[in-house]
N, C-alpha and C positions, 0 to 999 in steps of 0.2 A: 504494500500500500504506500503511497507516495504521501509526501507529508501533508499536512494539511493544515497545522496551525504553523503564523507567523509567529517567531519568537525576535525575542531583540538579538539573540546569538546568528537567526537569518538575517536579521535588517543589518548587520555588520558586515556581512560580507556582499551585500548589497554594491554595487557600483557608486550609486548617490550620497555610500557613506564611505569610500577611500581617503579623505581626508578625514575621517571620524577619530576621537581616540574617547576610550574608555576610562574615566579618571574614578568611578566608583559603581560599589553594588555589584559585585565581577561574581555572588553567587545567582544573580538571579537574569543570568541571562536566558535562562527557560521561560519567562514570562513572555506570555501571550500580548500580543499586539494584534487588535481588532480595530482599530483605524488609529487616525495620525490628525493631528491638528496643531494648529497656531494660536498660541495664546500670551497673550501680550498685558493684561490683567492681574489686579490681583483679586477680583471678586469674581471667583470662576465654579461656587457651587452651581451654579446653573446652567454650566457649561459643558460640564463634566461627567460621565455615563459611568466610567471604569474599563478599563482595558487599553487606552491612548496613550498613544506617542505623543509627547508634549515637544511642541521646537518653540524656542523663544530668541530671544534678543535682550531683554530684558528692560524693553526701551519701556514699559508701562509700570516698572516695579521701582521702590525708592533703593538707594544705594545703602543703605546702611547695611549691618550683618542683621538685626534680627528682624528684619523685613522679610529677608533669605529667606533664614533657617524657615520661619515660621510658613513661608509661601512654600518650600519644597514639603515640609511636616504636613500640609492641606492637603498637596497632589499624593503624597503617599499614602495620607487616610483616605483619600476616594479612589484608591487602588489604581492609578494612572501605572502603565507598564513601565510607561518610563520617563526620562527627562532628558533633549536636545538644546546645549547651552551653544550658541554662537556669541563667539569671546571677540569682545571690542569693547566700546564706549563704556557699556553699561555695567558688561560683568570681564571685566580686565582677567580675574582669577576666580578661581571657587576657595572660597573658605576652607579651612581645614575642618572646622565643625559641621561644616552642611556634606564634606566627605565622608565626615565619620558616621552623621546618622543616617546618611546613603547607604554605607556598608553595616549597620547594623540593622536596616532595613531591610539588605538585598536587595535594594532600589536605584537600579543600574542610571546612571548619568555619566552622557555623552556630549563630548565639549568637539565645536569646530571651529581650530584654533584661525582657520582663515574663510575668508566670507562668500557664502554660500545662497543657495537662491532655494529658498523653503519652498516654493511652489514647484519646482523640478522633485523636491524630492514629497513631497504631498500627493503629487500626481503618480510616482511611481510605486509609494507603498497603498495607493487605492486602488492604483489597477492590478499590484499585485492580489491584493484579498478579494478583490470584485473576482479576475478569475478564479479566486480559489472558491469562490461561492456559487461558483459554474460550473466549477467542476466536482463539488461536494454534492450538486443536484442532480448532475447525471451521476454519479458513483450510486446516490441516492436511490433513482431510478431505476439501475440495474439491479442494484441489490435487491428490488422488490422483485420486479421479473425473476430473478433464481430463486429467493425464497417461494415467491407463489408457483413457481416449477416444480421444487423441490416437493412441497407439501401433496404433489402429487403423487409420490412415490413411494418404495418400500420403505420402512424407517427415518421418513419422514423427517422427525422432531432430531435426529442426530446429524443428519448430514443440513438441517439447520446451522446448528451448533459447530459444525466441522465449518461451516463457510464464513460463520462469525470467525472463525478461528483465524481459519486462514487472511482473514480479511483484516482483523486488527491483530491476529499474533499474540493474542491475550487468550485464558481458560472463559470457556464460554459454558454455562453452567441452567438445565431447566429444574426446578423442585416443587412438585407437587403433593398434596398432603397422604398421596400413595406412597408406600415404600420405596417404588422402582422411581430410580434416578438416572436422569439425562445429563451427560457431560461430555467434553473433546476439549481439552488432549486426556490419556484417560490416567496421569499425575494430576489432573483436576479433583477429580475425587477427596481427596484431602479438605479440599473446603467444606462438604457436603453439611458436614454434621453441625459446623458450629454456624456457618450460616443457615440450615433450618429451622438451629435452636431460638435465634436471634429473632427469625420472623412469627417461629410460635410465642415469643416473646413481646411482640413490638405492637400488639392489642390494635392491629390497623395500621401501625403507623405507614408501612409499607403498601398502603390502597391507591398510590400513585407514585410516580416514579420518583425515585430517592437514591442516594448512595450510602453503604456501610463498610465502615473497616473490617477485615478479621485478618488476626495475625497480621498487623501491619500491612494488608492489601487491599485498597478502595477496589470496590466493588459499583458496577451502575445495575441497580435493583428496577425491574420492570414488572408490575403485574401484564398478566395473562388473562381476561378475561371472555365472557360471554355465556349471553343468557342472562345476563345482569347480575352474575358471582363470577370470583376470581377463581380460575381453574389452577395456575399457579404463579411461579417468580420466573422469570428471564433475567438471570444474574452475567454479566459480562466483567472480569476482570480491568481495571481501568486504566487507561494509557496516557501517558500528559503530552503524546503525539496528536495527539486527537481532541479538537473541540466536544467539551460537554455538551453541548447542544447539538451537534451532530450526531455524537455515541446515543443517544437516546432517538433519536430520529431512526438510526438502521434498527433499535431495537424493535422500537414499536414496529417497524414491518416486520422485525421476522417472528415480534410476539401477534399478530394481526395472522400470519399464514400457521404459526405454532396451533393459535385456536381455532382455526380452520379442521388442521389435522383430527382434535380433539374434541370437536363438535360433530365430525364426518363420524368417527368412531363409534360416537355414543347414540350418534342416530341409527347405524348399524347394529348397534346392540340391543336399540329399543327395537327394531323392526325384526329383532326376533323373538321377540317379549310377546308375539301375537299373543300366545295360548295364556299368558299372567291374566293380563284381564279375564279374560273365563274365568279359570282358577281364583282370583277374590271372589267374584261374585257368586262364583257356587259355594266357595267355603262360607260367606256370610249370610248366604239365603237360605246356610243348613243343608245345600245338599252334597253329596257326595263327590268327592275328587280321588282322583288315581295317587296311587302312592307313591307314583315316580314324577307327577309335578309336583306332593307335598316336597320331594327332596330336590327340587327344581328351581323352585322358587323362595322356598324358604329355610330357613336355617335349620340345621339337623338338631331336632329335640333334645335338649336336658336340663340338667335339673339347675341350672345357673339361666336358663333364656327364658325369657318373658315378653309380653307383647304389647303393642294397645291399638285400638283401631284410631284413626284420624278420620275425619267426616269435613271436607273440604266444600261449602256450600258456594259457589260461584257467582257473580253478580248478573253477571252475563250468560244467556243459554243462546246459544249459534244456532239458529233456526235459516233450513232455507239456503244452506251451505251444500256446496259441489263438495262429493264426498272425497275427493282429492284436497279441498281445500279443509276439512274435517279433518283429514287424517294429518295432515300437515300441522296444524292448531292441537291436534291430540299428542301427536310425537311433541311437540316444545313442551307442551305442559308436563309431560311425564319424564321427560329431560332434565327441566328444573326443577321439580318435586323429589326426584329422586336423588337428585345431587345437593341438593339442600337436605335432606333425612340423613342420606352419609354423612353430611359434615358433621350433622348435629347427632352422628354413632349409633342412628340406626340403622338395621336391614330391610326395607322395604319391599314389600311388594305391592303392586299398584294396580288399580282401575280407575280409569276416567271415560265417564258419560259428560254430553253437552255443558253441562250446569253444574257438575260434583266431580271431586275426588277423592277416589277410598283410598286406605294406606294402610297395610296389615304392618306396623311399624316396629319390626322385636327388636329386642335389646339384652346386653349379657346386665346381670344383678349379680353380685357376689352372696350377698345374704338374706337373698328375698325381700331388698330392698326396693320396691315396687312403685317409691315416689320417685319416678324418674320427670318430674315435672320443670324441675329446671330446664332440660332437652328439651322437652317437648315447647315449655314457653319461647326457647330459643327459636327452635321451629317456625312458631307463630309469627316471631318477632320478624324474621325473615323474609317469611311467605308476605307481610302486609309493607315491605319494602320494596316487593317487585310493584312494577307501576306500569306493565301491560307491554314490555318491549318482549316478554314471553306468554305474549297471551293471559297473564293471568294479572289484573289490579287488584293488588292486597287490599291497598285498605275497603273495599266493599266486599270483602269475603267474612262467611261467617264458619266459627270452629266446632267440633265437638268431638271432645275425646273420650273414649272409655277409659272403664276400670283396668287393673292389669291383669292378663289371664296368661294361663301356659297353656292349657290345651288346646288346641286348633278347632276340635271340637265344639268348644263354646264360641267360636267367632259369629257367630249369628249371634247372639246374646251380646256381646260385646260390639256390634256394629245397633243393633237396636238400642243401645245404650248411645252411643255416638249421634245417632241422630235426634236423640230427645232431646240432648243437652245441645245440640245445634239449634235446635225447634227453638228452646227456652232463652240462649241467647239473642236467638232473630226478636225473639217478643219482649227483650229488655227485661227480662224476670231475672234470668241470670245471667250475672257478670262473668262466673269463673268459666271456661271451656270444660273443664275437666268433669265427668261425669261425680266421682264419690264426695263432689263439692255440692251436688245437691241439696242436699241434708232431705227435710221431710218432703222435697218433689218428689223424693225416688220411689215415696210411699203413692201420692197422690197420680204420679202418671201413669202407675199401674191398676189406676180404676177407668176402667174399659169406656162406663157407663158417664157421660156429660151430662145425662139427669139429674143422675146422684148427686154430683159435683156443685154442681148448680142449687140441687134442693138444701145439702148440707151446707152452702157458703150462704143462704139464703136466713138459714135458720138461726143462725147470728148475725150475720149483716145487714137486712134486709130493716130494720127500724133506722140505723143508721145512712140506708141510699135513703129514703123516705125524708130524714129531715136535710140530708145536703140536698134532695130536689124542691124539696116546702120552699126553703131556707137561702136557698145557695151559699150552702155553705162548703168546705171539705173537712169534715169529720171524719169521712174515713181515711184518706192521706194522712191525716194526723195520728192517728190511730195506726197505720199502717208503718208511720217509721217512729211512733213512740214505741214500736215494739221490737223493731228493728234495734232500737238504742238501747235494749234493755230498760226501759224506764227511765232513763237519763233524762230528766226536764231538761238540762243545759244542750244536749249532744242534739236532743230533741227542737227546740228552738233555732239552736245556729244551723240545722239541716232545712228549716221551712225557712227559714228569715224571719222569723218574728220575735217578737220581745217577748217574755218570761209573761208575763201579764197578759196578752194575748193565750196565751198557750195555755195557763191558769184556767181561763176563762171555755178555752174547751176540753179539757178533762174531764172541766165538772159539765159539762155537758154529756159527755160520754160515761159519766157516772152515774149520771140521770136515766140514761138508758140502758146500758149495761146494766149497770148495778154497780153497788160501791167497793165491790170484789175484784172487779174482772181482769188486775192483776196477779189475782192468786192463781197460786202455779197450775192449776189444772183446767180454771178459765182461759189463764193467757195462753195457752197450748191450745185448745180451742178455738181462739179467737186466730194464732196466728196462722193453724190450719186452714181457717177460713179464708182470710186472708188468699195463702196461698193457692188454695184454690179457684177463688174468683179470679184472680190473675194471670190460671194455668184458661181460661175461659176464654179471656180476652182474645 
């Protein structure tokens, strides 16, 4: 690869600087030069970008030394690459002090000791970088074309990595949250572990392109993604041959054909998932499956694995769709649903209709610790992040999870579970998704009968709808989260908005009616039955 950053070590041997001499900063002649300017000033924050050739004269600056110092100490805190002193009138010599914190800058200053025409050499360090920004766009270019070739082919993702290699001569490194790791040259390897550790460490920080040390070697860190999650890192070993802004340019192409390969993959995989969806839907309709999908699709039995169903309610049901474009909407959803359950450590198996999706979602327990609800809320949390670039908009999705079970056998029980507590979050009764968060719903949905429901929530409620319709009042709202509060007047108040006195004022109205009991324990249970009943109604 041909160079590609100007450094002050190139602009020396430059033609336009044969009379140049070097009087400090002689370690930082690797510094990067991105353009060249004239500046004759000393109020130059506004002037000044970072990475400039400064040429001067000095004809705008006052003669004293702490003029100097203090003018060269500005251009080296706004990281100018460097300094161009033409020696006459203005600056006869350079100070011994402005040399010294030159060199403990590494802030190379170049003095031409006879006079020189800054616009010849202006011109020629622009057109040297304009070409090099001509020829970084066709390098550019190419590099896509091979990568998008490449991604064509058998092993793909390494002969990526091999042409990074070759291309900038640095370890070119792919890590995804699978085992199997992508690398060339294969003394790359050695990074693997302590850069994986770093990114399971770094809570995100790594969700856009970044750099990291390890063992003393910058690294340019690139996510991978698609589908709207990060499939993995595109780590490149980093070269000070090479503009930053560039190194990240070729990556995003070859991480752009990288998720090509890994999305090709996974649709290949889903399209042979045909016979899965069958398989949910017969295990949770209760009926019968073969014993060689049981071990097909799901994890082979024992006494550490457990399950739970997810009840995925859709906002949107695709009516009226060419079942080419069906199947196309059904592979993504089932793409990112299942790549999101993996992250979050389960084993999925999956069905999706127009409007739903099921998810027989097991997981290993160590000691029949069966609150695996943290995953699961992660889960949640995730799925209501997607925002429809995979067919699916979280936030208008609603959840419902089962209990945990181990036998596959109850999966019709545990999916009838999933959808009630789906039912009861669509109707704002319940907040939690998790079905054993019910409490006394779990009693009440298994009364078949709406009569019942209806006649039993009647038989205590029904004097109180009587006087909020006389009345217009809401007695029973109040009523319904003073019990909610455990009897807390205060919790009780600050949840309506009203003042204590207010609230005073309908108690005893509900005392009137009730009776002056109907917080005793076997009223209020009654009462909060009721309650929940009329609500399972709505």
């Amino acid at each position: 690869m041909e160079k590609l950053t100007l450094t002050i070590r190139h602009v020396l041997e430059r033609k336009s600087f044969q009379g140049a001499r070097l009087i400090a900063g002689h370690e930082g002649l690797d510094r990067e030069v991105k353009w060249s300017h004239v500046l004759e000033v000393q109020d130059l924050d506004s002037l000044i970008n970072g990475g400039e050739l400064i040429l001067t004269t000095g004809v705008g600056l006052q003669l004293d030394l702490m003029t100097q110092f203090h003018y060269v100490k500005k251009l080296i805190d706004r990281q100018v690459s460097c300094l161009c002193i033409e020696i006459g009138p203005y600056f006869e010599e350079i100070p011994e002090e402005i040399i010294k914190l030159a060199d403990f800058h590494a802030f190379p200053i170049i003095i031409f000791e006879k006079k020189v025409r800054f616009v010849d050499i202006t011109q020629d360090l622009h057109t040297y970088i304009i070409n090099q920004h001509h020829q970084m766009l066709s390098q550019l270019d190419t590099m896509s074309r091979k990568f998008n070739s490449l991604s064509l082919t058998h092993n793909g993702i390494l002969k990526i990595l091999q042409e990074l290699n070759h291309f900038f001569k640095q370890s070119a490194i792919f890590i995804t949250e699978k085992p199997k790791l992508y690398y060339y040259p294969s003394e790359s390897k050695v990074w693997e572990t302590q850069i994986r550790l770093l990114l399971e460490q770094s809570s995100g920080h790594y969700a856009e392109p970044n750099s990291l040390v390890v063992g003393g070697q910058s690294f340019a860190i690139l996510p991978v993604e698609g589908l709207g999650q990060v499939l993995g890192h595109l780590c490149l070993q980093r070269s000070q041959t090479v503009p930053e802004d560039f190194a990240f340019l070729i990556l995003d192409r070859a991480a752009l054909a990288i998720a090509q390969i890994l999305l090709r993959d996974r649709t290949i995989e889903e399209r042979k998932q045909n016979n899965e969806d069958d398989f949910v839907r017969n295990l949770i309709n209760g009926r019968p499956v073969d014993d060689e999908d049981l071990q097909t699709f799901v994890p082979v039995p024992s006494k550490n694995m457990y399950y739970r169903i997810f009840h995925i309610q859709l906002a949107i049901s695709e009516k009226n769709l060419h079942p080419s474009d069906w199947e196309e909407i059904k592979l993504q959803r089932l793409m990112s649903i299942r790549t999101l359950l993996k992250r979050c450590g389960f084993f999925p198996a999956l069905s999706c209709s127009k409007n739903s999706i099921t998810a027989i979602a097991c997981f290993l327990a160590d000691n029949r610790v069966k609150e695996e609800k943290s995953r699961s809320l992660q889960a949640i949390e995730q799925i209501r992040e997607m925002n429809g670039s995979n067919y699916i908009d979280g936030q208008l999705c609603q959840f419902g999870i089962s209990s945990v079970y181990q036998a596959f056998s109850q999966a019709n029980k545990a999916y009838a579970e999933a959808l009630k507590v789906e039912e009861m979050c669509q109707k704002g009764v319940a907040e939690s998704p998790f079905y054993e968060d019910l409490g006394l719903y779990k009693i009440l949905l298994e009364i078949k009968d709406p009569d019942f429901l209806r006649t039993y929530a009647d038989s205590y409620l029904a004097p109180i709808f009587e006087y909020d319709n006389k009345m217009d009042s809401n007695l029973f709202e109040t009523l319904a989260v003073y019990l909610e509060s455990n009897g807390s007047k205060k919790d009780t108040a600050e949840r309506l908005f009203i003042v204590r006195q207010t609230l005073y004022h309908r108690l005893e109205k509900l005392e009137m009616i009730l009776g002056a009991d109907f917080m005793a324990p076997a009223n209020r249970l009654a009462l909060e039955s009721a309650v929940k009943a009329y609500r399972i109604l709505l």
